[in-house]
C-alpha beads as a LAMMPS data file, in Angstrom:
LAMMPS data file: protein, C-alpha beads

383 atoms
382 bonds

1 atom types
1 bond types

-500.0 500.0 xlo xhi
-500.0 500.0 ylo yhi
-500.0 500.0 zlo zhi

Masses

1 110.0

Atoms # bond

1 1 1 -402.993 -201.135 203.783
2 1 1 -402.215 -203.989 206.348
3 1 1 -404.038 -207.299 206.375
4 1 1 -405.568 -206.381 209.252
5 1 1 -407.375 -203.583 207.426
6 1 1 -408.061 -205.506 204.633
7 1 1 -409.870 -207.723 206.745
8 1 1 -411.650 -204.847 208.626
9 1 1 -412.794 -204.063 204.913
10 1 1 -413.631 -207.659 203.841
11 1 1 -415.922 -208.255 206.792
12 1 1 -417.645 -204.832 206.239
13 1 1 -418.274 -206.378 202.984
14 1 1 -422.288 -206.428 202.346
15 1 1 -422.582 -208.493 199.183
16 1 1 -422.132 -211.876 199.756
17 1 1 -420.109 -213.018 196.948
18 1 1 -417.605 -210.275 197.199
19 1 1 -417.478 -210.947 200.714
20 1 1 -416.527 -214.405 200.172
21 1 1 -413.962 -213.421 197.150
22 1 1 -412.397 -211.374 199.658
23 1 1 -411.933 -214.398 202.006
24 1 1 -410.375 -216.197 198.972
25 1 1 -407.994 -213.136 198.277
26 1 1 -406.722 -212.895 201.634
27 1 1 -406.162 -216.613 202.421
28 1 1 -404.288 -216.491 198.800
29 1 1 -407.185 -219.374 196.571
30 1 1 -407.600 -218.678 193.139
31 1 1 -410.836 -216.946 192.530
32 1 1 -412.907 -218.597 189.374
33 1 1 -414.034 -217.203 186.131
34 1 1 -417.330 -216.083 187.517
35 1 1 -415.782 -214.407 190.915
36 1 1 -413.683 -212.504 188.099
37 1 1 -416.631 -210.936 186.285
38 1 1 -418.536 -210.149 189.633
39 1 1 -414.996 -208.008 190.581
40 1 1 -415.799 -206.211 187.515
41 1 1 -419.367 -206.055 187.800
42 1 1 -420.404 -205.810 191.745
43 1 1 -417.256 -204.764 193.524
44 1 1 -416.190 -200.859 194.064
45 1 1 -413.131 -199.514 192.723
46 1 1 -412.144 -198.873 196.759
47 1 1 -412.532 -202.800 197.529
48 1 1 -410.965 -204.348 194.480
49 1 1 -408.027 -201.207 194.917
50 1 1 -407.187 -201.982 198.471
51 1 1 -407.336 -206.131 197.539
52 1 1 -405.127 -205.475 194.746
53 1 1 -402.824 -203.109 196.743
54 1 1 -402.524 -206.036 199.447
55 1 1 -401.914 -208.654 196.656
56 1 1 -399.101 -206.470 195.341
57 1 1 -397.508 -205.632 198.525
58 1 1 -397.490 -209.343 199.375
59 1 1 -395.225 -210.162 196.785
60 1 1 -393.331 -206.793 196.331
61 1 1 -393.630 -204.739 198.876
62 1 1 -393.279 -201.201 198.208
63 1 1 -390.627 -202.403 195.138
64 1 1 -391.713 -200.539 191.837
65 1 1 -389.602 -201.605 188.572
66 1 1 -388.337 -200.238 186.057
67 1 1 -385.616 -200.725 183.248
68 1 1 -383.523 -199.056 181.016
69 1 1 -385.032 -199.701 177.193
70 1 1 -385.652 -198.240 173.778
71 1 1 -387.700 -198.968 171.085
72 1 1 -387.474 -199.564 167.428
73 1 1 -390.356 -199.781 164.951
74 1 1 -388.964 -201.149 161.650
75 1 1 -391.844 -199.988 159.751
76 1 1 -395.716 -198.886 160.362
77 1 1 -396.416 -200.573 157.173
78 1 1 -398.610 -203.287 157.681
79 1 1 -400.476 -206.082 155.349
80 1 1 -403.501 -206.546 158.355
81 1 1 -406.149 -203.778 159.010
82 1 1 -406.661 -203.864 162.820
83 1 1 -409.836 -201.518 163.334
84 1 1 -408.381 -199.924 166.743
85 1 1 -404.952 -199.322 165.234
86 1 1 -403.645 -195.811 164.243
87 1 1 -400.277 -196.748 163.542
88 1 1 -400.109 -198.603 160.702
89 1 1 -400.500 -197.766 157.064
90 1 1 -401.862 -200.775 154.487
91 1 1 -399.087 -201.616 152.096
92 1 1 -401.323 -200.462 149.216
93 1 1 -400.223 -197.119 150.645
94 1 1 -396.951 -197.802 152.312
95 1 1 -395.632 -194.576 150.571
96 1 1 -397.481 -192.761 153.618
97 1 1 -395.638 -195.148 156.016
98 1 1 -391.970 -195.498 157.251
99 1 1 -389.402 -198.519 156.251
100 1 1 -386.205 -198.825 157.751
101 1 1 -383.529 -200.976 156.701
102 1 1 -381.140 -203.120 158.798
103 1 1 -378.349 -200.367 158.155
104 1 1 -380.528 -197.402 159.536
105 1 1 -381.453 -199.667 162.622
106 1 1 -378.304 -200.404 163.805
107 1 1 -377.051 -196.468 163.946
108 1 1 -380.210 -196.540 166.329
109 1 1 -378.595 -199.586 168.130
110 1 1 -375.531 -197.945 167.711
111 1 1 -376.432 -194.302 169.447
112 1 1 -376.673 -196.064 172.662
113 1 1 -373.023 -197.019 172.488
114 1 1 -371.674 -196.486 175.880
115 1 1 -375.062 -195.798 177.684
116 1 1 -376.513 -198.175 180.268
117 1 1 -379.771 -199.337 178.664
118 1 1 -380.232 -203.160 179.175
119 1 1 -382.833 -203.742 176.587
120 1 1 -383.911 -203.115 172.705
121 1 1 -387.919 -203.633 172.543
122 1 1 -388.660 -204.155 168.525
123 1 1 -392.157 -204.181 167.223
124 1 1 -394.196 -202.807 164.413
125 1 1 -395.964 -203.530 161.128
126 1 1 -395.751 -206.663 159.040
127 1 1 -393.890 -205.637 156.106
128 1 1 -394.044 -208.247 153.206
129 1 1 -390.862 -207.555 152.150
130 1 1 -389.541 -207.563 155.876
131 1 1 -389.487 -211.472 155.800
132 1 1 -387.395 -213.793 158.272
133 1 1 -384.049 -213.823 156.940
134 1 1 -384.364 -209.673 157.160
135 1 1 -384.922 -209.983 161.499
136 1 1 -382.916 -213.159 161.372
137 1 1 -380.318 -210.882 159.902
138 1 1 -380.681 -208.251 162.264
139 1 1 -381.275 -210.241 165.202
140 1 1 -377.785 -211.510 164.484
141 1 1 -376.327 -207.949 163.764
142 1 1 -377.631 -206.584 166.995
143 1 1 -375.930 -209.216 168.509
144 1 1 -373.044 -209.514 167.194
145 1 1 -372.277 -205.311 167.941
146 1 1 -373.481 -205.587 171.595
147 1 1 -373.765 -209.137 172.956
148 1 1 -375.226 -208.076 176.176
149 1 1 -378.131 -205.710 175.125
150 1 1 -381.338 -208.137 175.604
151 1 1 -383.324 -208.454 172.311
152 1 1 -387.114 -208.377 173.310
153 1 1 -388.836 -208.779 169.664
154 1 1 -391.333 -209.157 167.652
155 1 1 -395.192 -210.238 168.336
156 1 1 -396.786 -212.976 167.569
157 1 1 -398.783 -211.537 164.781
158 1 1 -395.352 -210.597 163.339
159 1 1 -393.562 -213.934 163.893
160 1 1 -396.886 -215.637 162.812
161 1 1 -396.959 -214.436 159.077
162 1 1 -392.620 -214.351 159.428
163 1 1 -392.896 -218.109 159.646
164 1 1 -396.124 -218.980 157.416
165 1 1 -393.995 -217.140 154.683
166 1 1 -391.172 -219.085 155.370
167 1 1 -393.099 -222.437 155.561
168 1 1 -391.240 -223.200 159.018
169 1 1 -393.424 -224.223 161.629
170 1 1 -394.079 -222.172 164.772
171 1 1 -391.673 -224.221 166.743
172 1 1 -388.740 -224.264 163.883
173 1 1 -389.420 -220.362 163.256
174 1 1 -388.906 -220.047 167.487
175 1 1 -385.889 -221.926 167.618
176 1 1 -384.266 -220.490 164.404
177 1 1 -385.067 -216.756 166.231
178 1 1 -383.863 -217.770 169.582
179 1 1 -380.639 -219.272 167.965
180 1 1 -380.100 -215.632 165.727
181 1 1 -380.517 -213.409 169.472
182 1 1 -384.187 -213.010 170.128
183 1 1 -383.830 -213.051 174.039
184 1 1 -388.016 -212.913 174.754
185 1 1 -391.002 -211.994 173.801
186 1 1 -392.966 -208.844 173.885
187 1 1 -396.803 -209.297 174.904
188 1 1 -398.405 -207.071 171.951
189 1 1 -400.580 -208.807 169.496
190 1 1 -402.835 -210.537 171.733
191 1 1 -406.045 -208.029 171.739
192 1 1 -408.916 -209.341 173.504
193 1 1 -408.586 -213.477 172.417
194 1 1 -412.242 -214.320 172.333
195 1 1 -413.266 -214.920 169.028
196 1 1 -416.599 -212.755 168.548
197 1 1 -414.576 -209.794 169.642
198 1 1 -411.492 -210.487 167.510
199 1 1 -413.805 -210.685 164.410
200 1 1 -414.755 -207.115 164.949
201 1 1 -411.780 -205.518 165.285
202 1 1 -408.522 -207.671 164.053
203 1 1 -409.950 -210.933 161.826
204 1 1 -407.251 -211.068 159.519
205 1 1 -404.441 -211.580 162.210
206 1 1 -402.938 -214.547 163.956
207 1 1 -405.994 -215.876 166.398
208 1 1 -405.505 -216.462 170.319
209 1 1 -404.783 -220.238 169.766
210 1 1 -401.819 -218.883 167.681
211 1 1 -400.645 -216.191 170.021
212 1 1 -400.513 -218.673 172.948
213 1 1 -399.006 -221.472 170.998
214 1 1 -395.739 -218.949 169.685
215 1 1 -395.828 -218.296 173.054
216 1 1 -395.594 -221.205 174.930
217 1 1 -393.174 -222.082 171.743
218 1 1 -391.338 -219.369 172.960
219 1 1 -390.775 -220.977 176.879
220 1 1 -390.255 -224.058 175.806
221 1 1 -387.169 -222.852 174.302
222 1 1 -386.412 -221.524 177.690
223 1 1 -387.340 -217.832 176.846
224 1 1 -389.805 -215.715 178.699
225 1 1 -392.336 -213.794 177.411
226 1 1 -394.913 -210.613 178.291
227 1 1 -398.760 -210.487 177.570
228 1 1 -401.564 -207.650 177.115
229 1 1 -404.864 -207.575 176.901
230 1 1 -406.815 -204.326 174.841
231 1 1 -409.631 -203.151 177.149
232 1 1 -411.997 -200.261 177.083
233 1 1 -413.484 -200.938 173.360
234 1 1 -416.509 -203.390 172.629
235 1 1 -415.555 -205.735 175.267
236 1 1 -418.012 -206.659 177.600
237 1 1 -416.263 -207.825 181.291
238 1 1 -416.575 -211.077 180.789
239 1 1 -414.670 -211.265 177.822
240 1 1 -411.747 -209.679 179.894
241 1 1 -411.932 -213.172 182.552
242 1 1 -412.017 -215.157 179.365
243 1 1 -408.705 -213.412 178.182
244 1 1 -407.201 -213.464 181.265
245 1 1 -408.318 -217.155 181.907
246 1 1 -406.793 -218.431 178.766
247 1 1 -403.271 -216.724 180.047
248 1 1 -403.078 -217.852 183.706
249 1 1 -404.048 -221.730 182.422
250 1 1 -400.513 -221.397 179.717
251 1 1 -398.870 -219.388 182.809
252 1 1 -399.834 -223.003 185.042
253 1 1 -398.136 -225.064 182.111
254 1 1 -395.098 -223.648 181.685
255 1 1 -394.550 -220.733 184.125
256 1 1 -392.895 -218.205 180.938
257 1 1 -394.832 -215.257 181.411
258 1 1 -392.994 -212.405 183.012
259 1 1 -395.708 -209.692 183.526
260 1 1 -399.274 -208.791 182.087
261 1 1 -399.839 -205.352 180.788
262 1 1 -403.188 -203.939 180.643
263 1 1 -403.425 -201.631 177.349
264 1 1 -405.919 -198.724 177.562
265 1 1 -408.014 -198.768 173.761
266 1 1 -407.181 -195.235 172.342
267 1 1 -409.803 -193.553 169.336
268 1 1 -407.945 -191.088 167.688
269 1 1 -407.591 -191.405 163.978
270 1 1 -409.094 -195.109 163.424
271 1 1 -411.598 -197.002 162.163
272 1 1 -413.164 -197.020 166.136
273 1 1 -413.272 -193.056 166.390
274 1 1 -416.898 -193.385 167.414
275 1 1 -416.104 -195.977 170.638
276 1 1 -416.076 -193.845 174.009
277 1 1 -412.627 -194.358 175.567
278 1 1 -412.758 -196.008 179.158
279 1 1 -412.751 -193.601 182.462
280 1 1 -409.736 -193.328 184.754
281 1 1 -411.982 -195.470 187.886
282 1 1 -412.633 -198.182 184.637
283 1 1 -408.466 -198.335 184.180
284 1 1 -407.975 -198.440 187.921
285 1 1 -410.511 -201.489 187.988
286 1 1 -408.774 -203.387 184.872
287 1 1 -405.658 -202.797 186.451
288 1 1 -406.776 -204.621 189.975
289 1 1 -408.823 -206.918 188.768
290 1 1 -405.721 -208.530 186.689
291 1 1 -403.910 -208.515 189.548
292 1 1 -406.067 -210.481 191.751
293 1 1 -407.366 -212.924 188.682
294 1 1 -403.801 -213.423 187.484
295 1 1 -402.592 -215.444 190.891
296 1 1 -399.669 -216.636 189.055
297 1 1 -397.929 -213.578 187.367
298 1 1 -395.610 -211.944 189.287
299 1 1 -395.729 -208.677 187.504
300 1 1 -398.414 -206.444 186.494
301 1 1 -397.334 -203.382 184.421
302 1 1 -398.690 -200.013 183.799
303 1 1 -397.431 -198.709 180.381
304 1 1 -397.079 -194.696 180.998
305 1 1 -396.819 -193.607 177.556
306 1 1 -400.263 -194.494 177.540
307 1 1 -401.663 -193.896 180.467
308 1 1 -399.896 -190.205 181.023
309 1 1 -397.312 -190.146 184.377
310 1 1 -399.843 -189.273 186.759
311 1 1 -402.311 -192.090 186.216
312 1 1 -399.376 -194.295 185.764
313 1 1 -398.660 -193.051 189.616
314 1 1 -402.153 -194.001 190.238
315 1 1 -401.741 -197.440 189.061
316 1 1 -399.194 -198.260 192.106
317 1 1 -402.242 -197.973 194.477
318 1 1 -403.851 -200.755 192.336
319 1 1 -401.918 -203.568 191.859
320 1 1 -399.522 -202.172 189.996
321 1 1 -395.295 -202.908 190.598
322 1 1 -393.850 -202.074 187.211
323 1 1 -394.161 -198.886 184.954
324 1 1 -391.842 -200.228 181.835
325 1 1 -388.695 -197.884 180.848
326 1 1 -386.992 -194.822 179.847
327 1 1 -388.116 -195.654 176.568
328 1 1 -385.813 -193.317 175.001
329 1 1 -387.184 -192.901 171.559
330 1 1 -390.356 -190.888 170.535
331 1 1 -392.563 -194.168 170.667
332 1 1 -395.232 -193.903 167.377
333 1 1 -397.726 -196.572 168.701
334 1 1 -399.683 -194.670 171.129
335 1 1 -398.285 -191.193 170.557
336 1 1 -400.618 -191.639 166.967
337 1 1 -403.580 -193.282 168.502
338 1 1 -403.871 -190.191 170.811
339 1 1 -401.883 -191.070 174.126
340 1 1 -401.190 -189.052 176.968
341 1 1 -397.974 -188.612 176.388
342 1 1 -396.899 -187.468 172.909
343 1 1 -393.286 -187.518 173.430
344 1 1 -392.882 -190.217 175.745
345 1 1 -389.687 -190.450 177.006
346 1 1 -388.648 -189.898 180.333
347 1 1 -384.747 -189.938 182.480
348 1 1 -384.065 -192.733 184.696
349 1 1 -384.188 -189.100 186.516
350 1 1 -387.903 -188.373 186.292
351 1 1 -388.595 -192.166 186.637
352 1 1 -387.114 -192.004 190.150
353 1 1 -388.579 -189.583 191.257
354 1 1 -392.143 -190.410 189.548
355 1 1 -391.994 -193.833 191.897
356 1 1 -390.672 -191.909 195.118
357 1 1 -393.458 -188.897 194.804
358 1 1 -396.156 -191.947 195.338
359 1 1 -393.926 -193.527 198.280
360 1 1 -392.677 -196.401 196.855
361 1 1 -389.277 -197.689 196.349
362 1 1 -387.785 -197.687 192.749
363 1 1 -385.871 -200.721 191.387
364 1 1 -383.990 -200.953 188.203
365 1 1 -384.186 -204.247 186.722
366 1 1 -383.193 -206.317 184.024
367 1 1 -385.773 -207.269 181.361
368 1 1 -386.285 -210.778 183.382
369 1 1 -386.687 -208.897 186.710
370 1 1 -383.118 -209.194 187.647
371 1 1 -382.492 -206.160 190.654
372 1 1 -379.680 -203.672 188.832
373 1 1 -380.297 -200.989 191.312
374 1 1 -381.858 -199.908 194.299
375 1 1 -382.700 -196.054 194.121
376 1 1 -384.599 -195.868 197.849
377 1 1 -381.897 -193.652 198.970
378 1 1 -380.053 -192.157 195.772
379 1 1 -381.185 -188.254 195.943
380 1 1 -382.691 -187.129 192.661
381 1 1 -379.790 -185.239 191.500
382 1 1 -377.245 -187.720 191.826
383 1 1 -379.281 -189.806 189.755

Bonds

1 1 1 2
2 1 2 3
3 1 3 4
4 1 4 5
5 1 5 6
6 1 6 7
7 1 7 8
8 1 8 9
9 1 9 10
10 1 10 11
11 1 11 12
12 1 12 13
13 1 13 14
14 1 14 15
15 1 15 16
16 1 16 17
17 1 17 18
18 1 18 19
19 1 19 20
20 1 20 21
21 1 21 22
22 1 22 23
23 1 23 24
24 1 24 25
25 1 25 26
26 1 26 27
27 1 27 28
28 1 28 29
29 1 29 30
30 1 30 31
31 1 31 32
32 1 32 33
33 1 33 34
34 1 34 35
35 1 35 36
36 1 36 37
37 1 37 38
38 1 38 39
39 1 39 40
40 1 40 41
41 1 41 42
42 1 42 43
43 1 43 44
44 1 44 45
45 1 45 46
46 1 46 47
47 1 47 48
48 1 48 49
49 1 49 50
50 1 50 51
51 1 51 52
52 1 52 53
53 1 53 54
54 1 54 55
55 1 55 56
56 1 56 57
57 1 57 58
58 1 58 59
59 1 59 60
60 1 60 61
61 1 61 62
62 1 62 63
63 1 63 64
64 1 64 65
65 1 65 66
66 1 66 67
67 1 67 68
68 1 68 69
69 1 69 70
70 1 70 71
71 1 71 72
72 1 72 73
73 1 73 74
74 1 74 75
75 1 75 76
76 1 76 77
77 1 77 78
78 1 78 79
79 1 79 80
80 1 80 81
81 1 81 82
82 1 82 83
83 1 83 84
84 1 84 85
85 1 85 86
86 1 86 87
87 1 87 88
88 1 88 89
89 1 89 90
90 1 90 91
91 1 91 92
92 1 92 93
93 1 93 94
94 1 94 95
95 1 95 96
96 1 96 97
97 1 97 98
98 1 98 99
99 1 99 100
100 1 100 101
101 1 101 102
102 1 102 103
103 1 103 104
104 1 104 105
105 1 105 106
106 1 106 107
107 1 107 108
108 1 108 109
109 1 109 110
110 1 110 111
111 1 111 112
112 1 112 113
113 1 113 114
114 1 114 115
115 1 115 116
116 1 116 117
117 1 117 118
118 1 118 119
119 1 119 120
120 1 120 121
121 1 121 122
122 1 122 123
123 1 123 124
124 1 124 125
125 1 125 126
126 1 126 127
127 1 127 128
128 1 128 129
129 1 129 130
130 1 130 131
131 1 131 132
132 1 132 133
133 1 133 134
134 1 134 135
135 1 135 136
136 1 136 137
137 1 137 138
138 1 138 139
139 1 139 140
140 1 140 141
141 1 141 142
142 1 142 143
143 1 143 144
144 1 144 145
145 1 145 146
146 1 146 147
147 1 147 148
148 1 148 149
149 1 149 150
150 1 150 151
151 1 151 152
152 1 152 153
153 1 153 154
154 1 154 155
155 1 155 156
156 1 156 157
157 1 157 158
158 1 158 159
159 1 159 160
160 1 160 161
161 1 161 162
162 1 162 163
163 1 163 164
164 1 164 165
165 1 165 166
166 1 166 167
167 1 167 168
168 1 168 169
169 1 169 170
170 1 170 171
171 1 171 172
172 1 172 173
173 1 173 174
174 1 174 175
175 1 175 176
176 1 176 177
177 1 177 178
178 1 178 179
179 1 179 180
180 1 180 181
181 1 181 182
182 1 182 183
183 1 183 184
184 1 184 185
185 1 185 186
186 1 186 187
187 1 187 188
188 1 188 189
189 1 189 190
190 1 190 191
191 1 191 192
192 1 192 193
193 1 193 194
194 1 194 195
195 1 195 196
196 1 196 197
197 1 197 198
198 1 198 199
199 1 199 200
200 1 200 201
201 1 201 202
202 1 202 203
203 1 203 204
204 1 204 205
205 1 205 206
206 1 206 207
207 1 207 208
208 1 208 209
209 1 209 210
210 1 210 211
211 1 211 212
212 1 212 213
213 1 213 214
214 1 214 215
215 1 215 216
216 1 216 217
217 1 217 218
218 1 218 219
219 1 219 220
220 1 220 221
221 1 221 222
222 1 222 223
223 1 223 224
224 1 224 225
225 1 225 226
226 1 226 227
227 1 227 228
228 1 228 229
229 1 229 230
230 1 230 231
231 1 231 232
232 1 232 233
233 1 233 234
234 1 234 235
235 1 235 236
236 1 236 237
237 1 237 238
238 1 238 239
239 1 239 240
240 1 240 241
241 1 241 242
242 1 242 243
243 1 243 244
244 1 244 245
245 1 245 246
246 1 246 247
247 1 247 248
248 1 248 249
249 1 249 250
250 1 250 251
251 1 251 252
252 1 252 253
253 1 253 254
254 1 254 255
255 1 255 256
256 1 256 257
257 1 257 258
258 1 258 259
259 1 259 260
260 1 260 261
261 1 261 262
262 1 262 263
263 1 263 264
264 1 264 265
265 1 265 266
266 1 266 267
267 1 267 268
268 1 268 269
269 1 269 270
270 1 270 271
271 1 271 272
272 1 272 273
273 1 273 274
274 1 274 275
275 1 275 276
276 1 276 277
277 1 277 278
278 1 278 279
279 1 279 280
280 1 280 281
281 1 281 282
282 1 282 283
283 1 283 284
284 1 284 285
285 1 285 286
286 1 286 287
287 1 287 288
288 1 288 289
289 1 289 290
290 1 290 291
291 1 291 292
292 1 292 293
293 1 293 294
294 1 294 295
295 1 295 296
296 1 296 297
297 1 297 298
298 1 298 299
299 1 299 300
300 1 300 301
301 1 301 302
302 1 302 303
303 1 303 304
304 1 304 305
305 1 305 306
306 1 306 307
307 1 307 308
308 1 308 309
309 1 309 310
310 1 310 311
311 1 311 312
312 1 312 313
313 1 313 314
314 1 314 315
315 1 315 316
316 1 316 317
317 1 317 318
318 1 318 319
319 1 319 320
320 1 320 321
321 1 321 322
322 1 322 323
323 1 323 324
324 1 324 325
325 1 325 326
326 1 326 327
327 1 327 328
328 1 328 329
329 1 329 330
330 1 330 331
331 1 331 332
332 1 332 333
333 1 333 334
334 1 334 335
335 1 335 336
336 1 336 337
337 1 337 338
338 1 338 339
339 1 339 340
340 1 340 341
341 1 341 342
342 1 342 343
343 1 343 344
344 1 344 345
345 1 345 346
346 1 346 347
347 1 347 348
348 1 348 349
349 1 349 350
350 1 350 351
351 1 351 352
352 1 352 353
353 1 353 354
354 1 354 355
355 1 355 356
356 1 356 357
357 1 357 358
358 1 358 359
359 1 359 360
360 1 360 361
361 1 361 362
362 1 362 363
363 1 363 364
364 1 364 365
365 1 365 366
366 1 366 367
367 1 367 368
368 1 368 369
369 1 369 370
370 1 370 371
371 1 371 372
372 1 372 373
373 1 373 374
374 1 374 375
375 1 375 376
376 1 376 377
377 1 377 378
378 1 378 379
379 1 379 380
380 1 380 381
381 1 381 382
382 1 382 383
């Protein structure tokens, strides 16, 4: 949609407030914390959509990203209970669970000898025994085999209890991780930061103060970094604006944060069975309401393990300009808590062609949104 239809839409606009929003949108202010929950509240998934849409295409264009990645998950055996989580298994039965050591990781590492992925994404339980000399040790392995593959690693719930255990402070325990090959951070850990909400479904874990402050560790150091947000639970919408608020104030101090990534709440097998998952127009919504509250991230990212490959399409209509990677692994996170997509890999092939079928142009990048390739005019099977 052009500006000149957005405005058409704007000024149709009835409610007064959204009306006015609108205004703000187009002539590119920053909306406040209560023009955030009226989006959420007030506006129709058609007027946020088409806002968002023009936000994105501002900045991007038709451009949609992705990169080449895969995943490891050292271990789903975890010391924390997170209620929404169906991934990990408490140590006191980490029989059930899976522990890898450094040796079996790097014949993952290694099986991508001589392919062209450009990034390792590590993340998983906290493992007592899996302290920080074990990742500073593999950090260093990793590196040392294939200098060039980017290390995102670790969340701050990981790195938090990494470095209490170690008795290093957060900003020691950054520096001694960026110095061993940790190239950024992944955004995972970060739940919904208000504290009534984090209570009920992940006490025991690092709080938001200590997510953002690993974080904006993290750039400090010069490193970049990605955030979430888990929506669709026991939130209420406010509590989204609060979450999002707390992020675009650290993204106005230091400027790390390379792309926010909405993360659907799934209820199969945990402790939050009984909570209703959210509707496809509720995703659509979260998905362009970040984008027009988050004024300074660049990137907003649709994660289509979890969403399934057609409502990851869908996303691109709302805000949307990134859809992560080939992920080429069998991903556990999701995949257990009852994703769309159970075996969630996918060719740069089908990723192509996902991003062309909507009418938008596909872009490999780098991890830190580096262009690799342009595949606007690459047929499918040359791909």
């Amino acid at each position: 949609m052009n500006t000149e239809a957005v405005k058409v839409l704007v000024d149709a606009e009835h409610n007064q407030q959204l009306q006015s929003i609108g205004y703000k949108i187009l002539n590119k202010e920053r909306i406040s914390f209560e023009e955030g929950v009226a989006l959420f509240e007030q506006a129709s998934l058609s007027y946020v959509g088409a806002l968002a849409n023009w936000v994105r295409e501002q900045k991007h264009g038709h451009k949609t990203y992705f990169n080449r990645n895969f995943h490891i998950e050292p271990t789903n055996v975890c010391v924390f209970s997170c209620a929404f989580c169906s991934y990990s298994k408490l140590y006191a039965h980490r029989e059930e669970g899976w522990e890898l050591s450094i040796d079996q990781m790097m014949h993952i590492v290694k099986s991508y000898d001589g392919k062209p992925v450009t990034e390792v994404h590590i993340v998983g339980g906290v493992h007592p025994k899996m302290n920080m000399d074990f990742f500073l040790e593999l950090l260093r392995t990793i590196k040392a085999h294939r200098p060039d593959l980017h290390i995102k690693a670790f969340t701050p719930v990981e790195l938090d209890y990494m470095f209490r255990k170690a008795k290093v402070s957060v900003e020691e325990g950054m520096r001694l991780a960026h110095e061993a090959g940790l190239d950024s951070l992944p955004g995972g850990g970060a739940e919904i930061f208000h504290p009534d909400i984090r209570k009920k479904i992940c006490e025991d874990k690092v709080d938001a103060d200590g997510w953002l402050a690993i974080h904006k560790a993290a750039h400090e150091l010069g490193m970049h970094s990605n955030a979430t947000l888990l929506y669709g639970h026991i939130e209420s919408y406010w509590h989204r604006i609060h979450h999002m608020d707390r992020l675009r104030s650290l993204q106005d101090e230091t400027g790390g944060f390379n792309t926010f990534i909405p993360l659907k709440f799934r209820n199969k097998d945990n402790d939050m069975s009984n909570v209703a998952e959210s509707t496809i127009v509720e995703d659509m919504k979260m998905y362009a309401v970040s984008r027009l509250y988050l004024d300074n991230f660049n990137h907003i990212k649709a994660y289509w393990p979890m969403l399934g490959r057609k409502n990851a399409q869908l996303t691109l209509s709302f805000g949307v300009n990134d859809i992560d990677g080939t992920i080429d692994d069998t991903t556990k996170i999701y995949a257990m808590a009852g994703s769309e997509e159970q075996t969630p890999t996918m060719s740069t092939a089908d990723l192509v062609q996902l991003i062309k079928q909507v009418r938008r142009q596909p872009v490999e990048r780098g991890t830190l949104y580096n262009e690799i390739k342009d595949y606007s005019d690459v047929a499918i099977d040359a791909v």
